[in-house]
Jmol script that loads the backbone (N, CA, C; Angstrom):
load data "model"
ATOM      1  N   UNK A   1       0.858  -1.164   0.000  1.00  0.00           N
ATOM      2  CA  UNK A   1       0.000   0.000   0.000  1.00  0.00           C
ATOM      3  C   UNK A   1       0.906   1.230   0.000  1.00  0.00           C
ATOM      4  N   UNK A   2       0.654   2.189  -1.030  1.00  0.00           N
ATOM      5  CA  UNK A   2       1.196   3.293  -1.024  1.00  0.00           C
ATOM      6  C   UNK A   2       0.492   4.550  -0.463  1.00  0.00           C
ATOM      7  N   UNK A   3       1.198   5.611   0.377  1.00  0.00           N
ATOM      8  CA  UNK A   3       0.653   6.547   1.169  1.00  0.00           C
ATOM      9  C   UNK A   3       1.073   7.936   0.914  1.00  0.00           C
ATOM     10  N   UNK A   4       0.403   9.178   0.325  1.00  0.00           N
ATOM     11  CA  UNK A   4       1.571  10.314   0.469  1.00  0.00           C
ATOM     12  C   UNK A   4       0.953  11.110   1.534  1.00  0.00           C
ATOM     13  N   UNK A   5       1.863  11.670   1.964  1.00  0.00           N
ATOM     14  CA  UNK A   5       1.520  12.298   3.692  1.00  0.00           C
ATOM     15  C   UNK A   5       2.185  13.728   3.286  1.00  0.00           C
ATOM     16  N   UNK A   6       0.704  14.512   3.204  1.00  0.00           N
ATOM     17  CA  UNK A   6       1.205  15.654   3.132  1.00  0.00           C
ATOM     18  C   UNK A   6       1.446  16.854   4.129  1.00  0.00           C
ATOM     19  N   UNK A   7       2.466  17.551   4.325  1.00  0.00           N
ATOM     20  CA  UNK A   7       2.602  18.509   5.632  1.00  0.00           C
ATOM     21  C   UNK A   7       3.486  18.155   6.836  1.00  0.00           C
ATOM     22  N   UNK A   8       4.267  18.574   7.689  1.00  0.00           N
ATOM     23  CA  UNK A   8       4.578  18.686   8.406  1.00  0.00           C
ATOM     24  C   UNK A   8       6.209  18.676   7.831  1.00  0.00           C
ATOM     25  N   UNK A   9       7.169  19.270   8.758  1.00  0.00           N
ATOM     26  CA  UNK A   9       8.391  18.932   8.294  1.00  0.00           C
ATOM     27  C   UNK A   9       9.036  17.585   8.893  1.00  0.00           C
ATOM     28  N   UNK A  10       8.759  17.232   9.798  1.00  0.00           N
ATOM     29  CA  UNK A  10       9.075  15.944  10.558  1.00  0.00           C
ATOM     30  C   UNK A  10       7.466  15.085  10.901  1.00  0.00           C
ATOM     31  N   UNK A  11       8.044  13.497  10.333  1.00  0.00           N
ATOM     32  CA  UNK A  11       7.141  12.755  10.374  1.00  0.00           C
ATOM     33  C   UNK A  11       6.831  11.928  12.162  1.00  0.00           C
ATOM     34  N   UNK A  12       8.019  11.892  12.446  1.00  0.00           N
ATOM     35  CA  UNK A  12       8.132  11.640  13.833  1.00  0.00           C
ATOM     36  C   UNK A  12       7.760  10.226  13.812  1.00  0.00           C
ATOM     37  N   UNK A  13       6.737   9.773  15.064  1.00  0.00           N
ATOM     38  CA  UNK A  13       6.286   8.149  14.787  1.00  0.00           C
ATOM     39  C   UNK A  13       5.371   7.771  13.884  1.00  0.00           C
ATOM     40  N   UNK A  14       4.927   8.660  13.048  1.00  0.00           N
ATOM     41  CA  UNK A  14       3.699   8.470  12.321  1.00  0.00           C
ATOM     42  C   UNK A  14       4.238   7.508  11.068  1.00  0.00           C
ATOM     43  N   UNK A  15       5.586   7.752  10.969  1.00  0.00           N
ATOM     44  CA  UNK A  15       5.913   6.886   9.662  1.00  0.00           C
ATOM     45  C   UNK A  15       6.742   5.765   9.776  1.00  0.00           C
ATOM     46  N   UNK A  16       7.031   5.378  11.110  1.00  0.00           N
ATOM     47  CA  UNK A  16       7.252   4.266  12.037  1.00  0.00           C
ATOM     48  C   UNK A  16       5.669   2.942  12.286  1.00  0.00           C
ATOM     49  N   UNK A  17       5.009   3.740  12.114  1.00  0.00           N
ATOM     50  CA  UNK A  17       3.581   3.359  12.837  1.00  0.00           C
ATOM     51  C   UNK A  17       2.563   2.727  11.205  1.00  0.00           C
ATOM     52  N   UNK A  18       2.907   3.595  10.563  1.00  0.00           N
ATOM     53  CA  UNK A  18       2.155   3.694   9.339  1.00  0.00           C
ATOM     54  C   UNK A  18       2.865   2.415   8.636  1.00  0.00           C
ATOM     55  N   UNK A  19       4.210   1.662   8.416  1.00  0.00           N
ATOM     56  CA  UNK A  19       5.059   0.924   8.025  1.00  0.00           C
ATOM     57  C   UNK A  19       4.347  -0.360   8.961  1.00  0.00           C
ATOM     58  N   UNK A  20       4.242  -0.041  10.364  1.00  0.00           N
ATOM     59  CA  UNK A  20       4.323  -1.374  10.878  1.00  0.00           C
ATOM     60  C   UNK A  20       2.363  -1.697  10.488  1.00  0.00           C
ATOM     61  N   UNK A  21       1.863  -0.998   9.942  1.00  0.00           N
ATOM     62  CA  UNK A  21       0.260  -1.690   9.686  1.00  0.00           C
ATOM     63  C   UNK A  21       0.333  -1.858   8.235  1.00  0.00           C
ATOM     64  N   UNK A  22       1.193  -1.891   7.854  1.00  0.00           N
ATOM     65  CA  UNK A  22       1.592  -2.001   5.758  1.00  0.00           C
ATOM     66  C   UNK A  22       1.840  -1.055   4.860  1.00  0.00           C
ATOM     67  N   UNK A  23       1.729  -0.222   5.328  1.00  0.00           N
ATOM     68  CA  UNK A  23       2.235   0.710   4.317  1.00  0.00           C
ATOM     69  C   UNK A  23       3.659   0.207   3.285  1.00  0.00           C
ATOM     70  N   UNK A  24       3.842  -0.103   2.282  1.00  0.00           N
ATOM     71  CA  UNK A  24       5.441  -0.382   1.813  1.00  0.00           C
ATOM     72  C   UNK A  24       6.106   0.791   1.203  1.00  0.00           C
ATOM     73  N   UNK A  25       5.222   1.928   0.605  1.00  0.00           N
ATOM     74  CA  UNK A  25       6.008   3.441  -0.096  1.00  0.00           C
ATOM     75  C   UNK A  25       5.051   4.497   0.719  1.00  0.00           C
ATOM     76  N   UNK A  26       5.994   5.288   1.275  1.00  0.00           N
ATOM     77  CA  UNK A  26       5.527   6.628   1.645  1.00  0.00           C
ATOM     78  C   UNK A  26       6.079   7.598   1.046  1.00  0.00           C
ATOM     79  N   UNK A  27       5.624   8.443   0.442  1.00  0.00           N
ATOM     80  CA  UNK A  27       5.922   9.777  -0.064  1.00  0.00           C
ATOM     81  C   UNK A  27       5.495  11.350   0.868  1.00  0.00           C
ATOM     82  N   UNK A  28       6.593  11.519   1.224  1.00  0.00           N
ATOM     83  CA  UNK A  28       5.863  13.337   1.989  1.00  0.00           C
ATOM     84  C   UNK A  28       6.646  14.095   1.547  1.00  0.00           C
ATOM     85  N   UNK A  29       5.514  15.207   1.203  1.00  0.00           N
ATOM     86  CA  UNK A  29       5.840  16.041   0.808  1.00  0.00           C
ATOM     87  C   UNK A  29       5.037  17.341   1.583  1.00  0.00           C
ATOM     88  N   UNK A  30       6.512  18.216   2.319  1.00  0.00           N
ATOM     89  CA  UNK A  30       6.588  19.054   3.240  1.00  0.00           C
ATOM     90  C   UNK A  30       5.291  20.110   2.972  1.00  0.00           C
ATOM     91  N   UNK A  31       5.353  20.377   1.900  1.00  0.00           N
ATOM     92  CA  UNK A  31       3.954  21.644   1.421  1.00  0.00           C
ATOM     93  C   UNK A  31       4.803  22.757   1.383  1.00  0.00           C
ATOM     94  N   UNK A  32       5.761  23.021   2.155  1.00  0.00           N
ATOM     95  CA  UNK A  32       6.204  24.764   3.014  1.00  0.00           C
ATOM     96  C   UNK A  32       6.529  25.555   1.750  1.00  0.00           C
ATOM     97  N   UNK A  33       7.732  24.864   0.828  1.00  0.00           N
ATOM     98  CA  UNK A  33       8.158  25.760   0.012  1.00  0.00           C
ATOM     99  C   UNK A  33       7.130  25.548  -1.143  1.00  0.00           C
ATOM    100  N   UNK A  34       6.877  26.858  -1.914  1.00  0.00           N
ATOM    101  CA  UNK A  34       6.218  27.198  -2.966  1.00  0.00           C
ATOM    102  C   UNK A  34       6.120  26.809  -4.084  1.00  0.00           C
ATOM    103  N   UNK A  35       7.413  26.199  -4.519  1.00  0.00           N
ATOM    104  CA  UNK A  35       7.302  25.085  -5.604  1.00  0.00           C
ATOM    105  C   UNK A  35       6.907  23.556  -5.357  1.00  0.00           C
ATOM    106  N   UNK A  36       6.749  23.170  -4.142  1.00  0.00           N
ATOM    107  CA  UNK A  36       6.373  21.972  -3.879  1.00  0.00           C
ATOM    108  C   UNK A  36       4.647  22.463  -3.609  1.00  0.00           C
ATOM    109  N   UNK A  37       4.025  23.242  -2.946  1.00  0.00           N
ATOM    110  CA  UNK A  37       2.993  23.065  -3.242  1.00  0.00           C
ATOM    111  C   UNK A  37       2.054  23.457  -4.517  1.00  0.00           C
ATOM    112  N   UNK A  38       2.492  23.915  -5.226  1.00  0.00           N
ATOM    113  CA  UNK A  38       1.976  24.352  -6.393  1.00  0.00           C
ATOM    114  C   UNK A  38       2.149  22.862  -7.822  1.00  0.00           C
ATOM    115  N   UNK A  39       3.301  21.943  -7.104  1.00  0.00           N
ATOM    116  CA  UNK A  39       3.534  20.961  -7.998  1.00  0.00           C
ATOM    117  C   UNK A  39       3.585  19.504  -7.226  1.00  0.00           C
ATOM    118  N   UNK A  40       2.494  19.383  -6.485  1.00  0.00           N
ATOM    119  CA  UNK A  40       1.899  18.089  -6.127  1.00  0.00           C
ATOM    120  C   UNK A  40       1.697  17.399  -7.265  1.00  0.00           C
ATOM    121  N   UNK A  41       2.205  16.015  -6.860  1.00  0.00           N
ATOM    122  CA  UNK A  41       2.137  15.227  -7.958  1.00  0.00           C
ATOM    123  C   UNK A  41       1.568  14.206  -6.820  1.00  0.00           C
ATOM    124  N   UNK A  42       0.816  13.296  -7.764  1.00  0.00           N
ATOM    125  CA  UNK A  42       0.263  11.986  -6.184  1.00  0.00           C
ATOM    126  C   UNK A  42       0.782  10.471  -7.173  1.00  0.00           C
ATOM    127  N   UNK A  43       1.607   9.862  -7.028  1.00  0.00           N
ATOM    128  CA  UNK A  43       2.116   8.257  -7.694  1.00  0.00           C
ATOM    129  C   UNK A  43       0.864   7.460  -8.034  1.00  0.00           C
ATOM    130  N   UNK A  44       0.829   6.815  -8.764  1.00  0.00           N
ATOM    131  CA  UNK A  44      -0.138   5.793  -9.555  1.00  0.00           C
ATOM    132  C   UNK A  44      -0.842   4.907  -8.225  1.00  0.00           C
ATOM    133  N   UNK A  45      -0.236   4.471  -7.713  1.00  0.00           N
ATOM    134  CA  UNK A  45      -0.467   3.861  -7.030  1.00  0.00           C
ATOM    135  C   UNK A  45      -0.703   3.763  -5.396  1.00  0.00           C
ATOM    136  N   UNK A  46      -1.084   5.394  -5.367  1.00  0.00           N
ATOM    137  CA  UNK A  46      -1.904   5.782  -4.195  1.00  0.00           C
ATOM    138  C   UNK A  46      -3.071   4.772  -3.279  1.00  0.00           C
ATOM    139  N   UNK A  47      -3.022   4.612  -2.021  1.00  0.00           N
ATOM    140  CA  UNK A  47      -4.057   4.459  -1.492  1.00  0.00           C
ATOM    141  C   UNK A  47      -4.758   5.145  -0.747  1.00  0.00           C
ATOM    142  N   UNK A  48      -3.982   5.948  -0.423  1.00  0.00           N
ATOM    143  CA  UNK A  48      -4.736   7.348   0.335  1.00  0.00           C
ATOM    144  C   UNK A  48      -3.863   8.465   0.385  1.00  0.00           C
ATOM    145  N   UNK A  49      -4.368   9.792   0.816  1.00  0.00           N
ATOM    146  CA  UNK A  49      -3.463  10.735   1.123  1.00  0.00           C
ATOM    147  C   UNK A  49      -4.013  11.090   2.212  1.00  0.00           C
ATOM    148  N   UNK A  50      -2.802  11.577   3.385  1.00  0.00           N
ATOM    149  CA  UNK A  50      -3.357  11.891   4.115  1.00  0.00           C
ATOM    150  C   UNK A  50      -2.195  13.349   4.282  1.00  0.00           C
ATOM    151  N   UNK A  51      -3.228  14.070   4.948  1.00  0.00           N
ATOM    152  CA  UNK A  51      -2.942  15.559   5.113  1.00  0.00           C
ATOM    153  C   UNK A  51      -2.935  16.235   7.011  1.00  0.00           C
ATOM    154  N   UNK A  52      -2.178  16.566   7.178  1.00  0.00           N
ATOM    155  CA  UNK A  52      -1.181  17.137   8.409  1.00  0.00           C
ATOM    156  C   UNK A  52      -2.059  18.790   8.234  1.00  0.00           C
ATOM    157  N   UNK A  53      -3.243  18.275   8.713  1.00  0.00           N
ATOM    158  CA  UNK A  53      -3.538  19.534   8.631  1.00  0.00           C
ATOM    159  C   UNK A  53      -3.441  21.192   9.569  1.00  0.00           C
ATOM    160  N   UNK A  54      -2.596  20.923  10.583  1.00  0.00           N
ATOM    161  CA  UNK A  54      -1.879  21.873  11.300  1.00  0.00           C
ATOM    162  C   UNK A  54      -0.420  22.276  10.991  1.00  0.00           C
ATOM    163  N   UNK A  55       0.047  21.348   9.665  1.00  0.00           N
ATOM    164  CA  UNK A  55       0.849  22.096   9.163  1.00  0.00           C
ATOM    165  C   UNK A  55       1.045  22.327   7.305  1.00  0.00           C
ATOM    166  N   UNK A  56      -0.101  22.226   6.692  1.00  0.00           N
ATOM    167  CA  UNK A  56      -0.575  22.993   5.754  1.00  0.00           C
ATOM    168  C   UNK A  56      -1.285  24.372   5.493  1.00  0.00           C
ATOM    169  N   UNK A  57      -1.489  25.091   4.878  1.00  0.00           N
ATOM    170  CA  UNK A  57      -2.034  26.262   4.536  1.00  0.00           C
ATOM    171  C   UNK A  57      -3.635  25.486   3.723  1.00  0.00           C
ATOM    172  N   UNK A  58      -4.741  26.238   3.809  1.00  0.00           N
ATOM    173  CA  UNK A  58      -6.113  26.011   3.238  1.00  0.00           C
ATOM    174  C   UNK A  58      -5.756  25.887   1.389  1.00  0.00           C
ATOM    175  N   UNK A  59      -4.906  26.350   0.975  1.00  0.00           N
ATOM    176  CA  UNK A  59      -4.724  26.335  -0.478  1.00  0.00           C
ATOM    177  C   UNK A  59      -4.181  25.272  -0.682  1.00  0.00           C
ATOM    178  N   UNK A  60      -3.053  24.696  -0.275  1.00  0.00           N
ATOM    179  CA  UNK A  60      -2.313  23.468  -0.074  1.00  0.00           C
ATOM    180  C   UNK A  60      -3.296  21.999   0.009  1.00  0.00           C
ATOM    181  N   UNK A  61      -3.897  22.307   0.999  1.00  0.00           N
ATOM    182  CA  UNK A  61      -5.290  21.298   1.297  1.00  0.00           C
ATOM    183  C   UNK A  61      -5.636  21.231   0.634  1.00  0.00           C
ATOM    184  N   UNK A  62      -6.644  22.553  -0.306  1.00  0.00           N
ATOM    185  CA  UNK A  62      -7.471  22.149  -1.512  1.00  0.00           C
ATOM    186  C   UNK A  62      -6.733  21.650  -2.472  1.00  0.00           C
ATOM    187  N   UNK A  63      -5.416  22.043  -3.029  1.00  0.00           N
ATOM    188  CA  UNK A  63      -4.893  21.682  -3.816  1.00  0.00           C
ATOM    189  C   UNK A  63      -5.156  20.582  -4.266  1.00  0.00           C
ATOM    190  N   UNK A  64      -4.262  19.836  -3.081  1.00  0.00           N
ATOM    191  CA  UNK A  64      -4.282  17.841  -3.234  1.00  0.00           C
ATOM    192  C   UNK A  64      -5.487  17.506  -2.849  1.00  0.00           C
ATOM    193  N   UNK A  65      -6.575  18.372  -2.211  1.00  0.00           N
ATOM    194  CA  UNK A  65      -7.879  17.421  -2.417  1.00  0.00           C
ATOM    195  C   UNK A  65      -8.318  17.207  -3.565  1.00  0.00           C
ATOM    196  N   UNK A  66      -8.032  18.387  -4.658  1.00  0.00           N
ATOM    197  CA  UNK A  66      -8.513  18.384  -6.018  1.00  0.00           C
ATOM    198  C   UNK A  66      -8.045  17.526  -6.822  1.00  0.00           C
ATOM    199  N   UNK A  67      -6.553  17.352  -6.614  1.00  0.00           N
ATOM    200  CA  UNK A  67      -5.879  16.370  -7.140  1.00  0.00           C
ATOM    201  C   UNK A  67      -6.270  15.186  -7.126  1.00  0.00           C
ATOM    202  N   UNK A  68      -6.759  14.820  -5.555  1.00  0.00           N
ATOM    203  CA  UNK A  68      -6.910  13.620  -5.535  1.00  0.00           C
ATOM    204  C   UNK A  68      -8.199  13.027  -5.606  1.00  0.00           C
ATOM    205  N   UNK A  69      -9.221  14.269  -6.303  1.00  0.00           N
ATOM    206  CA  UNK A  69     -10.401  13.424  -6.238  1.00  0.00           C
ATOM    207  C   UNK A  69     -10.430  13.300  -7.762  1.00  0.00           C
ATOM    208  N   UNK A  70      -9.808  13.789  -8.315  1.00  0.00           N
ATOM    209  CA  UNK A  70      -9.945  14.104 -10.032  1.00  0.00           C
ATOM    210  C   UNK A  70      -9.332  12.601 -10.609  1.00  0.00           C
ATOM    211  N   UNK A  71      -8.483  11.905  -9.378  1.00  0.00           N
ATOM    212  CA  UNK A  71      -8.261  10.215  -9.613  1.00  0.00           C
ATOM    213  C   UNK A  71      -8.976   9.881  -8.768  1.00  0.00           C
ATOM    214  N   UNK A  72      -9.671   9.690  -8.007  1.00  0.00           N
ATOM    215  CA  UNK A  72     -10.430   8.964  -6.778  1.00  0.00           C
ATOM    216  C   UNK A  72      -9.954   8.466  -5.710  1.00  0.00           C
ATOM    217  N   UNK A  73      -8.960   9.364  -5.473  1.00  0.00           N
ATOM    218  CA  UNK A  73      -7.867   8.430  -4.468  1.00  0.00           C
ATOM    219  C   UNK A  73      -8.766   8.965  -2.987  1.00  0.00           C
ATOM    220  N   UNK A  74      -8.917   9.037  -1.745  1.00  0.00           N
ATOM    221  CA  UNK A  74      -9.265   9.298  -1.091  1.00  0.00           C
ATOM    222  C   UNK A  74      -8.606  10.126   0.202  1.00  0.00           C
ATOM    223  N   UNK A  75      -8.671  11.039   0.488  1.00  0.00           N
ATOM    224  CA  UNK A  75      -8.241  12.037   1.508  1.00  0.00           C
ATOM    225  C   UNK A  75      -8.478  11.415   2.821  1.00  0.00           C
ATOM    226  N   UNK A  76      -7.682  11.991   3.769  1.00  0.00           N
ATOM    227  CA  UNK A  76      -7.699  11.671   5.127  1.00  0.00           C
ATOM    228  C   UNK A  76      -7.154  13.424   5.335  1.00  0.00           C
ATOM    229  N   UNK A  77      -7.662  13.968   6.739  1.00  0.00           N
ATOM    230  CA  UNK A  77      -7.222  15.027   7.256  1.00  0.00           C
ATOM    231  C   UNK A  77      -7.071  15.090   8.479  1.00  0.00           C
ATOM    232  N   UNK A  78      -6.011  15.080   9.221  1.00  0.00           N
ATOM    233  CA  UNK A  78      -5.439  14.942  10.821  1.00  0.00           C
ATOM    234  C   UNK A  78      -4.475  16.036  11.277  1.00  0.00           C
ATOM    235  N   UNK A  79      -4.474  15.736  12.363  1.00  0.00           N
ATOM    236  CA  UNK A  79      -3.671  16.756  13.134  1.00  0.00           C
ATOM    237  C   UNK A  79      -2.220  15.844  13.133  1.00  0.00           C
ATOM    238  N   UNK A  80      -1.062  16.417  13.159  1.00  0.00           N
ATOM    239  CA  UNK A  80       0.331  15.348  13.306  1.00  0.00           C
ATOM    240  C   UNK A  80       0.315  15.074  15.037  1.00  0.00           C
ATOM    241  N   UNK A  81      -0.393  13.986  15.247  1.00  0.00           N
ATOM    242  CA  UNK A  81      -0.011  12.933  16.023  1.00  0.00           C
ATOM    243  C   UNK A  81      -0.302  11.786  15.517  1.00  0.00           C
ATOM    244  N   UNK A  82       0.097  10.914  16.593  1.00  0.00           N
ATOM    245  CA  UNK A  82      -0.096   9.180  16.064  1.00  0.00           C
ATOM    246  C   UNK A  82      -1.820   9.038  16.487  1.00  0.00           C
ATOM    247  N   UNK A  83      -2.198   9.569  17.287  1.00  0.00           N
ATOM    248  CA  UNK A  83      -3.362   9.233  18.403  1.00  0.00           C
ATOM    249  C   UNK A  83      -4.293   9.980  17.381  1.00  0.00           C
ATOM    250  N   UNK A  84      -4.215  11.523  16.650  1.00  0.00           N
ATOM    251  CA  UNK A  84      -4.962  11.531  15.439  1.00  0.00           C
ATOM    252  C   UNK A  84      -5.254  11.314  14.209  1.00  0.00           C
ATOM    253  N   UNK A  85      -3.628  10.561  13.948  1.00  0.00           N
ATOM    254  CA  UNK A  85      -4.437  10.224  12.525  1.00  0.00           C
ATOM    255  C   UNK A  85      -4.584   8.635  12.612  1.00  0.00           C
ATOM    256  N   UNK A  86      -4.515   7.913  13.624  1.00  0.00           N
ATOM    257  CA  UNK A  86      -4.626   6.668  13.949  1.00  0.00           C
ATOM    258  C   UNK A  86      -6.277   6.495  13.805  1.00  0.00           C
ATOM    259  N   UNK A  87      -6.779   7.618  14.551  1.00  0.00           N
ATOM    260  CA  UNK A  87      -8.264   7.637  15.176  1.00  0.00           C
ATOM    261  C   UNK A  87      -8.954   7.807  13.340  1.00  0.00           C
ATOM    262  N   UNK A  88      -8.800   8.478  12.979  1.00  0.00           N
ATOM    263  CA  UNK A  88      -9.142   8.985  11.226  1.00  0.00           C
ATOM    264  C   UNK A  88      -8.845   7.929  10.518  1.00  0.00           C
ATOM    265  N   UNK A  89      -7.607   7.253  10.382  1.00  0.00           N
ATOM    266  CA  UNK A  89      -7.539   5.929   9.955  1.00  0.00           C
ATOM    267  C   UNK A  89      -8.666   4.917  10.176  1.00  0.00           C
ATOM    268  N   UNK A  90      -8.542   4.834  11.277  1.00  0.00           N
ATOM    269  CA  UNK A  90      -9.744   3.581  11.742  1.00  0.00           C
ATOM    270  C   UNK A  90     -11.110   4.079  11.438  1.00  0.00           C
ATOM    271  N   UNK A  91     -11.798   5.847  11.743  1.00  0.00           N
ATOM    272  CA  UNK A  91     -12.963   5.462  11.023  1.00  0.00           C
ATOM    273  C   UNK A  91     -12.709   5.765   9.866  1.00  0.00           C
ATOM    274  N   UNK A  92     -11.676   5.595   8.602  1.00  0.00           N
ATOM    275  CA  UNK A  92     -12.485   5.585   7.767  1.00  0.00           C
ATOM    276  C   UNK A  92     -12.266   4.410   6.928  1.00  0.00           C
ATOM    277  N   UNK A  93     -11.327   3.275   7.878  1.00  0.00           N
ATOM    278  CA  UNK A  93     -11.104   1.981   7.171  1.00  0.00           C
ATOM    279  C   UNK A  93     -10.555   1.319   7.131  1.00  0.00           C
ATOM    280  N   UNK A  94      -9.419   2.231   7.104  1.00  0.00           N
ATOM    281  CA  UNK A  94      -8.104   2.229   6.513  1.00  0.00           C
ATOM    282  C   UNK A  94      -7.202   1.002   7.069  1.00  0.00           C
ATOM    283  N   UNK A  95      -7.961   1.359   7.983  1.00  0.00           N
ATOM    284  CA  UNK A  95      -6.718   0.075   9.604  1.00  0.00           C
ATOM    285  C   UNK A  95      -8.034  -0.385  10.161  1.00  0.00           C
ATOM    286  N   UNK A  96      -7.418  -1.681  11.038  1.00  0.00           N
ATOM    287  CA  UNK A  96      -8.519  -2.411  11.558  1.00  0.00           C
ATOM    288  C   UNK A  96      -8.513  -1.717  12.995  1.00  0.00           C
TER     289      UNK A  96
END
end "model"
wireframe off; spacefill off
backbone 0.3
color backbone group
């Protein structure tokens, strides 16, 4: 399962945590500098994106939501801890 995790500059345990329930490719991409958010790209083989939303900007967000509904990939939006995007994970599937 592939994951891109957008926002924050440090992933901390989230990408420790995210590996040990299957994840095998993670892609993050920071958002901060201006050429990275304006040139989101999301890999073929997305299963979700999930978004750090205390450390994105509202334009950034929409961005890759647009992106990613225009393939059907599906959004997740959390705060950077393990305890919130764990909780968002589970309801929306993602993890048992």
């Amino acid at each position: 399962m592939s994951v891109v995790i957008v926002g924050g500059d440090y992933l901390g345990g989230i990408e420790k945590n995210l590996y040990s329930l299957g994840v095998t490719e993670l892609v993050h991409i920071s958002g901060r500098k201006a050429l990275e958010r304006n040139k989101i790209s999301l890999p073929k083989a997305t299963a979700f994106v999930l978004v750090l939303t205390d450390y994105v900007n509202h334009g950034t967000a929409q961005n890759v939501k647009t992106l990613a509904k225009a393939r059907s990939i599906p959004v997740v939006f959390a705060k950077r801890s393990w305890r919130a995007v764990e909780e968002k994970l589970k309801a929306s599937k993602y993890i048992n």
